[in-house]
C-alpha positions in Angstrom: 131.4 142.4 168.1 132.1 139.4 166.1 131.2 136.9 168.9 127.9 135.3 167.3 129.5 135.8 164.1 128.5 132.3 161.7 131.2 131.4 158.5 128.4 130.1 157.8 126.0 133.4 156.8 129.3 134.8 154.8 130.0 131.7 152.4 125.9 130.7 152.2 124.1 134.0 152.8 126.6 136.6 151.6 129.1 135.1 149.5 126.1 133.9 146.3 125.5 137.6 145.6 128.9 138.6 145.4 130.1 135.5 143.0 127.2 136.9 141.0 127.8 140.3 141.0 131.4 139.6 139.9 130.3 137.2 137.3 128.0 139.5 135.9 130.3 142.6 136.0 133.1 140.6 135.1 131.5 139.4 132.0 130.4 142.3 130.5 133.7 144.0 131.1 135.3 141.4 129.3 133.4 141.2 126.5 133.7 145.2 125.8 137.2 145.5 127.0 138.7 142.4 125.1 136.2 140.9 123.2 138.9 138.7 120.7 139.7 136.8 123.9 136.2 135.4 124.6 138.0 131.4 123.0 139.3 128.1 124.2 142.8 128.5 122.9 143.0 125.4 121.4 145.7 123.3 121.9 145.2 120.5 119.4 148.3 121.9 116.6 150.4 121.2 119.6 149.3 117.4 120.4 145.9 116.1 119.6 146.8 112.8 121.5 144.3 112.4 124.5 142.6 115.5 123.1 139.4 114.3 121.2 138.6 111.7 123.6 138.9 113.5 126.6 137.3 116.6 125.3 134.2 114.4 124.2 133.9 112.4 127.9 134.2 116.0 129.7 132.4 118.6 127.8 129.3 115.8 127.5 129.8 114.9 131.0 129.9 118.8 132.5 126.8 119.6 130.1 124.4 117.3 131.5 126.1 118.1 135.0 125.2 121.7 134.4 121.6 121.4 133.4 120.6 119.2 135.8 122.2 121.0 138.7 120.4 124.1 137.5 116.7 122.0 136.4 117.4 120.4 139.9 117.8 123.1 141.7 115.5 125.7 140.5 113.0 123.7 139.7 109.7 124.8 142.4 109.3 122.0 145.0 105.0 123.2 144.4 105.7 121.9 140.4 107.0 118.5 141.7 104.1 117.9 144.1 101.5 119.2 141.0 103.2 116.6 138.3 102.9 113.8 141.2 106.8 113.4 141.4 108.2 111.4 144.4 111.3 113.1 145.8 112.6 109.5 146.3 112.1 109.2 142.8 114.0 112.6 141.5 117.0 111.8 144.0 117.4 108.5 142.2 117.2 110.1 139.1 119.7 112.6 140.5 121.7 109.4 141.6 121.8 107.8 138.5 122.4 110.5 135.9 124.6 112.5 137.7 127.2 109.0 138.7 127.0 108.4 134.8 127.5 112.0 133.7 130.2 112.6 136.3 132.3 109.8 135.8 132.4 110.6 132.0 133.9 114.2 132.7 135.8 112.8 135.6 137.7 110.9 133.1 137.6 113.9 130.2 139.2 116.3 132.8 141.5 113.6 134.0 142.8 113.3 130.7 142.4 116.8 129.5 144.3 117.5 132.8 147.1 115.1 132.4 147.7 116.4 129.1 148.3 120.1 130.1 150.4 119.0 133.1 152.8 116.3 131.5 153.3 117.4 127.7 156.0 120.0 127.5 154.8 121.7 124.7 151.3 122.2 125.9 152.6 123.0 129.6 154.7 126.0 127.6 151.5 126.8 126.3 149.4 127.0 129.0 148.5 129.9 131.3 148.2 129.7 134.8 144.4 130.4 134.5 144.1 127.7 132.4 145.5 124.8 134.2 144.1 126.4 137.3 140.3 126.0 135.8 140.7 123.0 134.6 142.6 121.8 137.9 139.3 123.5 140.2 136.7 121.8 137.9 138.6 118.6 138.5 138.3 118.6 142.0 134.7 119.8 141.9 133.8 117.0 140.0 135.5 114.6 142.4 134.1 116.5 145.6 130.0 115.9 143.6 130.9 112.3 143.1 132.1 112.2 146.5 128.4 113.3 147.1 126.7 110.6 145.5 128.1 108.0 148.2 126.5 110.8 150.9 123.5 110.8 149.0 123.2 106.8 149.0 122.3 106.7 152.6 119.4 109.2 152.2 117.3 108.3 149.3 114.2 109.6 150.6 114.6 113.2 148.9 115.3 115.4 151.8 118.4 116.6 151.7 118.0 117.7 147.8 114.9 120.1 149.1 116.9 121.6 151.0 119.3 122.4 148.7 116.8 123.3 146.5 115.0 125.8 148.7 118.5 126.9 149.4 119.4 127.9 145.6 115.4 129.4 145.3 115.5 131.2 148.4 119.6 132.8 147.6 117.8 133.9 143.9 114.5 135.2 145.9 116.8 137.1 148.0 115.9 136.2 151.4 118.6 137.0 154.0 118.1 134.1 155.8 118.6 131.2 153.5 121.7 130.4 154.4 120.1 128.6 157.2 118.8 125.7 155.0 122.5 124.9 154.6 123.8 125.1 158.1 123.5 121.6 159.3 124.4 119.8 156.1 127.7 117.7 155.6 130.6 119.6 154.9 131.3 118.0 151.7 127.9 119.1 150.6 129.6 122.8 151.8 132.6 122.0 150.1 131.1 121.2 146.9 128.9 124.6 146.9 131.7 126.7 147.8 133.8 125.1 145.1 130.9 125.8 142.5 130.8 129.7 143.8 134.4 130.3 142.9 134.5 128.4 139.5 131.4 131.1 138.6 133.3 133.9 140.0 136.2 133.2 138.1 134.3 132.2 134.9 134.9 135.6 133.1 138.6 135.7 133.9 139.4 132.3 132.4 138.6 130.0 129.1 135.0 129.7 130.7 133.9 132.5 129.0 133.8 130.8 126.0 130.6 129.3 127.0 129.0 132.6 125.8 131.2 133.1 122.5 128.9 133.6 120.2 129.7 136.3 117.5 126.5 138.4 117.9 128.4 141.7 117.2 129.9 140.8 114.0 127.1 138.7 112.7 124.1 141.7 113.4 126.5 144.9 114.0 129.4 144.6 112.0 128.9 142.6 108.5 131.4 141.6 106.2 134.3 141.9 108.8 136.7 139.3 109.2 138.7 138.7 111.7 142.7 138.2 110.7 145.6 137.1 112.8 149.0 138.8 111.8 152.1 138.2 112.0 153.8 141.3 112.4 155.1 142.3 115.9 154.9 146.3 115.3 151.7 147.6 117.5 148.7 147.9 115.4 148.4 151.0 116.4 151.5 152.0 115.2 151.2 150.9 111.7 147.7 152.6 111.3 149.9 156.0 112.3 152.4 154.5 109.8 150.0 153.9 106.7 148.2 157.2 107.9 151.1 159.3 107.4 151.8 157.3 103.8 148.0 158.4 102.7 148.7 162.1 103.5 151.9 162.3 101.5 151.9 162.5 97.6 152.9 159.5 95.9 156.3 159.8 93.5 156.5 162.0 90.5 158.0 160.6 87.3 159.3 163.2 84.8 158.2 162.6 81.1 159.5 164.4 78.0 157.2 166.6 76.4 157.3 165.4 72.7 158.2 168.5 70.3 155.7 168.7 67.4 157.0 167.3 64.3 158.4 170.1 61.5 
């Protein structure tokens, strides 16, 4: 039954939807289930060593990544050919800006990296999920750059139209555009199927707090603030606790009833 079966169809022509289903799902689950974990956990009380300069060089770096990977992709090949745009021309811009902005969050993430792996405190710290994110973005980063050399020996354009009508096609939801992808280099495969799982695990880890903006208590729920406590009873039960203080009557304190003068 599974004798013309093609890994292929599952990790290009199945696999997208379900990393965006689970994103999606995922997300929203998150966010109404535990919305006061939607942060970065910051680390930088613990040791801000490496911290600044590495956050800088990797954030900046992953930014421009992201936006061009997504203006790149989704961009129409018909709006290229209207605005007279070589596809020589976009793959060296490709080329150029995506060597600088990944060596910059190479290095971030190599030093971001370092830090939650070799400083004890920090290590303590740390969840799994969170060196494990940092540790998959790593690599990705390392596979794309890895990329770049591919790309050198193929300037004319035509392996980024076919990634292009691959990422158009997957979000058109044609069945068979998995095919676009089938003869390409496997680290070209590598580096997609990396990028799938780092979006389906974006709402499980400190990804999330890409989206962490405070919409519900800045429109829904004015004049909250949010407090961090030290006490380690439940919250739930101290609000039984000062509930059953409210509903008992507070201490009576006798007075003499002063007699009338004679």
């Amino acid at each position: 039954m599974f004798g013309n079966f093609d890994i292929n169809f599952l990790i290009f022509g199945i696999m997208p939807y379900a990393v965006l289903a689970v994103a999606l799902v995922g997300t929203i689950a998150r966010y109404e289930r535990d919305p006061f974990t939607w942060k970065t956990s910051s680390s930088q009380l613990l040791r801000r060593k490496q911290l600044m300069w590495g956050s800088v060089l990797f954030h900046v770096g992953i930014i421009v990544l992201f936006f061009g990977h997504l203006i790149g992709l989704f961009t129409p090949v018909w709006v290229l050919d209207a605005l007279g745009i070589s596809y020589g021309f976009k793959q060296w811009v490709a080329v150029i800006l995506g060597g600088v902005a990944g060596a910059a969050a190479f290095v971030g993430a190599s030093m971001l990296l370092h830090r939650r792996l070799f400083d004890t405190r920090i290590r303590v710290n740390s969840s799994f999920a969170d060196i494990a994110i940092l540790a998959a973005l790593w690599l990705q980063i390392v596979v794309g750059m890895g990329t770049i050399v591919l790309t050198l020996g193929h300037m004319d354009g035509s392996k980024m139209v076919q990634f292009m009508t691959w990422s158009q096609s997957v979000m058109g939801l044609q069945i068979n555009a998995w095919l676009e992808v089938v003869d390409v280099h496997w680290l070209y495969k590598l580096h997609i199927f990396l990028g799938m799982v780092i979006v389906a695990a974006f709402p499980f880890t400190r990804l999330v707090h890409m989206l962490s903006v405070p919409i519900r208590y800045v429109t829904l729920r004015p004049g909250y603030q949010i407090v961090r406590s030290r006490r380690r009873r439940p919250l739930e039960e101290r609000r039984r606790a000062h509930d059953a203080r409210q509903g008992k009557p507070g201490p009576t304190v006798t007075t003499a009833t002063p007699t009338p003068a004679e």
